[in-house]
C-alpha positions as CSV (number, residue, x, y, z in Angstrom):
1,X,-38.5,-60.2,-56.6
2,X,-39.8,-57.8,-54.2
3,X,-37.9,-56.6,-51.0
4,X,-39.5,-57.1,-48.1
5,X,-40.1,-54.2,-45.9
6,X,-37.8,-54.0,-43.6
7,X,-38.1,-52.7,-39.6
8,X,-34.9,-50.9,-39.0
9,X,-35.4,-47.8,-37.3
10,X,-32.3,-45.0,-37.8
11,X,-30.9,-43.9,-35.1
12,X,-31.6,-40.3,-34.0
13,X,-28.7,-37.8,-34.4
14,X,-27.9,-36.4,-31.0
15,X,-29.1,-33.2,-30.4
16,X,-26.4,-30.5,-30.9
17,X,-27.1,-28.6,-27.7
18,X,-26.0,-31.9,-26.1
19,X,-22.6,-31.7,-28.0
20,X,-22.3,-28.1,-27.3
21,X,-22.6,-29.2,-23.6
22,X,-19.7,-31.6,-24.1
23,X,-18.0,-28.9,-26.3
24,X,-17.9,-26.3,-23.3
25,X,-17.3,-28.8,-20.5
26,X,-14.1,-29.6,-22.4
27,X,-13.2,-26.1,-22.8
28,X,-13.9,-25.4,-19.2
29,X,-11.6,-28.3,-18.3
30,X,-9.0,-27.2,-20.6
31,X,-9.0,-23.7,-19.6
32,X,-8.8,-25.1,-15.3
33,X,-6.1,-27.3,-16.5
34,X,-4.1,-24.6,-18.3
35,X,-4.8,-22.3,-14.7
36,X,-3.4,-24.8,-12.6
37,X,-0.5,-25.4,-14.7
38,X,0.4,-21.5,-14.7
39,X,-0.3,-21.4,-11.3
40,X,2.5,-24.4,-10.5
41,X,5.0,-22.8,-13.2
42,X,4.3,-19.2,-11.5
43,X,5.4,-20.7,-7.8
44,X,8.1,-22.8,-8.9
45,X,9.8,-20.1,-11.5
46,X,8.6,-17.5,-8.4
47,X,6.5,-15.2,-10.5
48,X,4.1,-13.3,-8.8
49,X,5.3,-14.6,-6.1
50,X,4.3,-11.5,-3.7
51,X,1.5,-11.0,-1.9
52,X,0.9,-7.5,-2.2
53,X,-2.1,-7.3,0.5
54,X,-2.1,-10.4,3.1
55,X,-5.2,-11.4,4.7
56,X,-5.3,-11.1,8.2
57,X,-2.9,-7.8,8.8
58,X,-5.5,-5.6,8.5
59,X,-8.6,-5.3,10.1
60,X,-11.5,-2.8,9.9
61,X,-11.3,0.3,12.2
62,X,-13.7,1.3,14.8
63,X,-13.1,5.1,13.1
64,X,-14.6,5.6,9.8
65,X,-12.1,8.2,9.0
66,X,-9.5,5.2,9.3
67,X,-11.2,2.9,7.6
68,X,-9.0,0.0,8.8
69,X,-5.9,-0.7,10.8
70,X,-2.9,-3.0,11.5
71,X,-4.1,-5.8,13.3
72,X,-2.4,-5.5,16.5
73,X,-0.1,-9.0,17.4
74,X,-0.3,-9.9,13.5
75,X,3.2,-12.2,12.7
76,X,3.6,-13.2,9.1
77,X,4.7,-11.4,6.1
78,X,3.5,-8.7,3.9
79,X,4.9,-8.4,-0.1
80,X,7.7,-11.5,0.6
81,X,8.7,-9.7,3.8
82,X,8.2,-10.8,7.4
83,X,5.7,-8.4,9.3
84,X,5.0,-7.7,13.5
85,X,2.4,-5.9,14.6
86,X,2.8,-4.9,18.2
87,X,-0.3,-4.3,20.8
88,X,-0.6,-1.0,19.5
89,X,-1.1,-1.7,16.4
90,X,1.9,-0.8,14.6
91,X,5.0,-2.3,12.8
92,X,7.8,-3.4,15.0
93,X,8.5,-4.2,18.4
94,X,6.6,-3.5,21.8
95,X,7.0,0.5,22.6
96,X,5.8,2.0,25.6
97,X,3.0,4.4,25.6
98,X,5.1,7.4,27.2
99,X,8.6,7.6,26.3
100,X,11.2,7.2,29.1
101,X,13.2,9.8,30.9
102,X,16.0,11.3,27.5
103,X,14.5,9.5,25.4
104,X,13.5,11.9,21.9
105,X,10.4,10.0,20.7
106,X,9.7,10.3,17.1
107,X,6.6,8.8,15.0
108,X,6.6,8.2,11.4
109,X,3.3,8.1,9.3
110,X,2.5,7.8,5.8
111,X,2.0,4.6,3.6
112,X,3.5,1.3,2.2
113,X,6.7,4.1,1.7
114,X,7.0,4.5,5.3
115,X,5.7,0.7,6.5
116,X,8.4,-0.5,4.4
117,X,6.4,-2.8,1.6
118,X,8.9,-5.6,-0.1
119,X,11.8,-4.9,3.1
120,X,12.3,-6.1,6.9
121,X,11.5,-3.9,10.0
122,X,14.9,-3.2,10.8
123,X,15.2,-1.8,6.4
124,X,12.1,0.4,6.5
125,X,13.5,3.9,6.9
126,X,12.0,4.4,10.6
127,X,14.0,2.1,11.9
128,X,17.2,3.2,9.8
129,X,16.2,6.9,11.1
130,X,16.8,5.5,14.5
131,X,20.2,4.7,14.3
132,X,21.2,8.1,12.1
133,X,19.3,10.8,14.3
134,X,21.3,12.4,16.0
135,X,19.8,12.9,19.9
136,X,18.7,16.8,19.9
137,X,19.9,18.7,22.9
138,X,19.1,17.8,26.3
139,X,18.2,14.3,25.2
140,X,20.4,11.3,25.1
141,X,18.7,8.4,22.9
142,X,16.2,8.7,20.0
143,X,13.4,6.0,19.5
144,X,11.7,5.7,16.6
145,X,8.1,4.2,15.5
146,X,6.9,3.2,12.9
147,X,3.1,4.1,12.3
148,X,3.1,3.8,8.5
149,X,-0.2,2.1,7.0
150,X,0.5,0.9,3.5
151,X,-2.7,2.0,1.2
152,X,-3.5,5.3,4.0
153,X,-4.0,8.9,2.4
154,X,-3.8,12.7,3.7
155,X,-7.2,12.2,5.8
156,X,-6.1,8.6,7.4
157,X,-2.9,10.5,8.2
158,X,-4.4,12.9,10.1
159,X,-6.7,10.6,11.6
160,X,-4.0,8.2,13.0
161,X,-2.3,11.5,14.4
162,X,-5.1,12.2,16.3
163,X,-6.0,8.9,17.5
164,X,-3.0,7.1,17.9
165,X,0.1,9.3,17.5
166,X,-0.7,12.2,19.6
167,X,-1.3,10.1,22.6
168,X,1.9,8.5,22.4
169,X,3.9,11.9,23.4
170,X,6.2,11.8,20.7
171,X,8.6,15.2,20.5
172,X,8.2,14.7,16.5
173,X,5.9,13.6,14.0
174,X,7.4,12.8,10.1
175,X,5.1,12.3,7.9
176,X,5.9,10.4,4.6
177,X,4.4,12.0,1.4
178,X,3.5,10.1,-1.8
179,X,1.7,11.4,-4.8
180,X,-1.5,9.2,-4.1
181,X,-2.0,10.7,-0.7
182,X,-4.8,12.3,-2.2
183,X,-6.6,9.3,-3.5
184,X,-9.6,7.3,-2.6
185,X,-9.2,5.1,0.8
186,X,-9.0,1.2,0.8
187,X,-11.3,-0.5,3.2
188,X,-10.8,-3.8,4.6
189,X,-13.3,-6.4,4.7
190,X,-12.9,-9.8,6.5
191,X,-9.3,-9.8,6.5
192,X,-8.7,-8.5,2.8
193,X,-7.4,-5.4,1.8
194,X,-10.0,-3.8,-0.5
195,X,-8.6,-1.4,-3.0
196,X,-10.6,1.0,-5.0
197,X,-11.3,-0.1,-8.4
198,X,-9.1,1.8,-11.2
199,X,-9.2,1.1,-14.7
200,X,-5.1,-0.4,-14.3
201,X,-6.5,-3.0,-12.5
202,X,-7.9,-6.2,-13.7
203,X,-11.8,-6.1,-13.2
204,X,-12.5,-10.0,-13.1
205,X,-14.5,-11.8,-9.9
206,X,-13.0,-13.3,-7.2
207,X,-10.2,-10.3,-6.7
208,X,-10.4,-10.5,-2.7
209,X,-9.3,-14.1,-2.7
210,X,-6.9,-14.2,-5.7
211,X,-5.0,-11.3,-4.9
212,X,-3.9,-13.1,-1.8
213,X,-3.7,-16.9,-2.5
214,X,-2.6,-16.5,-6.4
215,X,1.2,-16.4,-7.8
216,X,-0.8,-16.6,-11.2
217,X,-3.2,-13.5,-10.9
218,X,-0.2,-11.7,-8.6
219,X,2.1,-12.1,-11.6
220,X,-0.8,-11.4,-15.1
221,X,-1.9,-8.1,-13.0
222,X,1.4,-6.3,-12.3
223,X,2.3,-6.9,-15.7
224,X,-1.0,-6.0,-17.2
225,X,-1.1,-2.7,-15.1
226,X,2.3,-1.7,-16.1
227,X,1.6,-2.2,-19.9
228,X,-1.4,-0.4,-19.5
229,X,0.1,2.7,-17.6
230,X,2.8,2.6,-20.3
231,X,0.5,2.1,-23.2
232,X,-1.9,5.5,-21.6
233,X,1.5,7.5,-20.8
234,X,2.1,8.0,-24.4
235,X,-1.0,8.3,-25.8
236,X,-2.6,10.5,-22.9
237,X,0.0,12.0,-20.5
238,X,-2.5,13.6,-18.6
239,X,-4.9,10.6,-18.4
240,X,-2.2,8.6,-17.2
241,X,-1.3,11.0,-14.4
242,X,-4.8,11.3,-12.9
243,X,-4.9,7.6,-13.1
244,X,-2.0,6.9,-11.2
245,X,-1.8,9.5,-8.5
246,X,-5.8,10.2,-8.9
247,X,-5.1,13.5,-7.1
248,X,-7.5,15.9,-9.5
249,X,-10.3,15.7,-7.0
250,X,-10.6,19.3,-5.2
251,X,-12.6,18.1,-2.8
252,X,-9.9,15.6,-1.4
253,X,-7.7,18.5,-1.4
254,X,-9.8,21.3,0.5
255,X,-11.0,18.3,3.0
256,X,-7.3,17.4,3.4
257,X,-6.2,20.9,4.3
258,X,-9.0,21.8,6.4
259,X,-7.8,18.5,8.5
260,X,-4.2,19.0,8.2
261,X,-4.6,22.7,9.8
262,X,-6.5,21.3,12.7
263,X,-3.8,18.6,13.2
264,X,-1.5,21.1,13.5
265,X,-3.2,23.3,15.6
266,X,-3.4,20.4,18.0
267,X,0.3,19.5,17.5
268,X,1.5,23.0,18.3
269,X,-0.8,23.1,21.6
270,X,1.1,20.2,22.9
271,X,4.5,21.2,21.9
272,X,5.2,18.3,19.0
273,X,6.6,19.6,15.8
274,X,6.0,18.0,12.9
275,X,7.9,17.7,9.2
276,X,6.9,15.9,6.1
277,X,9.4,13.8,4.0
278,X,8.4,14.5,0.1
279,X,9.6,10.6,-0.9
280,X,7.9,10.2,-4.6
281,X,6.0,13.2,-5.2
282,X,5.2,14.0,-9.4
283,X,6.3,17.4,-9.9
284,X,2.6,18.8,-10.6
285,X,1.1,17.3,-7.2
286,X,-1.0,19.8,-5.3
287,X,0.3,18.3,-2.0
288,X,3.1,20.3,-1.2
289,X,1.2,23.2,-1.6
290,X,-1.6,21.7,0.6
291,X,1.0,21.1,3.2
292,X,2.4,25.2,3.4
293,X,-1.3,26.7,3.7
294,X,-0.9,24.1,6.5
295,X,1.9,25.3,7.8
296,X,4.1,22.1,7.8
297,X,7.5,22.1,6.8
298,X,8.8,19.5,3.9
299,X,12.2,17.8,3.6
300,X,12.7,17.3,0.3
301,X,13.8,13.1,-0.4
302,X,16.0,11.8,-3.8
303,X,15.3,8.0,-4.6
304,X,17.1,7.3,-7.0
305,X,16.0,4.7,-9.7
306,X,18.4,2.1,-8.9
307,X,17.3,2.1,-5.2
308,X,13.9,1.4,-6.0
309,X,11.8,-1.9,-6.2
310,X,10.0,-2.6,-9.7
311,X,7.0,-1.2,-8.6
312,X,8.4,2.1,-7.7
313,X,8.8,1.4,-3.5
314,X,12.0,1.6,-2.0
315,X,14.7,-1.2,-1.7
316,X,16.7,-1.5,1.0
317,X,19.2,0.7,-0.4
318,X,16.5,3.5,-0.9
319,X,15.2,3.1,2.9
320,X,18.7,3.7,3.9
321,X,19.2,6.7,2.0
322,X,15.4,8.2,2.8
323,X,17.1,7.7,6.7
324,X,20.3,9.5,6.1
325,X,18.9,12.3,4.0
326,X,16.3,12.9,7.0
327,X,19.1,12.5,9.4
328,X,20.6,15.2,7.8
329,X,17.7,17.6,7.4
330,X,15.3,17.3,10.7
331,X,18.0,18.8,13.1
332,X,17.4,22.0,11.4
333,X,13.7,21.9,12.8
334,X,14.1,20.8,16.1
């Protein structure tokens, strides 16, 4: 007996680009999943749990040589610590724009180091410097401002002095030396802190936002830049040095001494002394040598290990002992 011929069809296979499709929705899935779960397990164990650049304290500046500023009346914190920005646009409480009758005005500038990045106000060594100067003769109080900028270099330094210090009358200017004084300038655009691109940092999109709204990214990019300095530091000594205090450009350095003279020539017509506080300088840094064809005098500054945060800025501990070392030193200049 014959079969019939039947008129079943078979059913097409599905097409495999259709199955990929479902293959890399369900990765993509997976992969937001297991970022939103690191994310709630970074915040709740308080991993990466510091904003290192908050958006809305700085704002761009009017002067390209500044780049960007303090945004003046800014209230919130600043790498777990609570920030104020007065009218003038700098850290702390409302100052006048002369100082008063006795009063021995004296304005701090440099970087997170002098700002006081991860501590209070009333921690940050300007403030401490405050209480441990003692008022030179024919003065009876010292005040103390804090004009530190964290992310500024040698140039911005200047700058400031020109713009913003000098006008305030101070008697003495400290300036607060790092060994990335020499280093490219951040920027800030709409809000966020812009930091040149290095090869320590992660190079993924999206940077602006994450590096202030993510505990996540915050707590993967500290460690991966510290394995990665510690990795090149062994292999490359060098390498490693230019990377992290990037001060091997000799343009930076003749622009920075050209403009460091000039501030001090302006300084001296006016009477205001200045002295620089060497706080984390590496031993080979060209600064220091910048600063005496300059003409400026530098304090040297010990912070010890112990007194510093994991990143290398001063605790609390270390703001107190940059103040009392100062203390100590800056009489001998007035």
């Amino acid at each position: 007996m014959e079969k019939s011929a039947g008129t079943s069809v078979t059913p097409p296979k599905p097409r495999k680009r259709f199955r990929w499709v479902g293959i890399l929705l369900m990765l993509g899935l997976s992969a937001a999943v297991a970022l939103l779960v690191g994310e709630i397990a970074c915040r709740y164990l308080k991993l990466g749990d510091i904003i290192l650049y908050e958006r809305g304290l700085y704002v761009e500046s009017e002067d390209p040589d500044l780049a960007y500023e303090l945004k003046p009346g800014y209230d919130g914190t600043s790498y777990g610590s609570e920030v104020a920005v007065n009218s003038l646009g700098f850290r702390g409480p409302e100052c006048a724009a002369e100082p008063r009758p006795g009063v021995f005005r004296v304005v701090c500038v440099g970087d997170s180091f002098t700002f006081g990045m991860g501590v209070t106000y009333e921690q940050a060594w300007p403030a401490v410097l405050q209480k441990e100067l003692p008022p030179p003769a024919g003065f009876n109080e010292v005040e103390v401002i804090n004009a530190g900028v964290s992310g500024y270099n040698l140039v911005q330094y200047c700058q400031e002095i020109a713009d913003k210090v000098i006008p305030l009358k101070p008697n003495l200017v400290v300036v607060g030396l790092v060994g990335n004084d020499l280093a490219p300038s951040f920027h800030a655009v709409r809000g966020y802190l812009v930091v040149p691109r290095k090869k320590t940092t992660l190079p993924i999109p999206g940077k602006r936002w994450l590096q202030t709204h993510s505990h996540l990214y915050q707590f993967i990019n500290m460690k991966y830049q510290a394995a990665w300095t510690a990795t090149l530091e062994k292999k490359n000594p060098q390498l490693a040095h230019e990377l992290t205090w990037q001060d091997k450009d000799h343009k930076a350095w003749e622009e920075a001494q050209v403009r460091l003279t000039r501030m001090r020539r302006e300084l001296r017509d006016r009477g205001i002394r200045i002295v620089a506080a060497r706080l984390l300088l590496p031993e080979e840094s060209p600064i220091p040598e910048i600063m005496q064809h300059a003409d400026v005098p530098i304090v040297p500054v010990e912070i010890p290990k112990q007194d510093r945060l994991a990143d290398g800025h001063p605790n609390p501990a270390g703001h107190e002992s940059i103040a009392r070392q100062l203390a100590s030193a800056l009489p001998h200049f007035l």
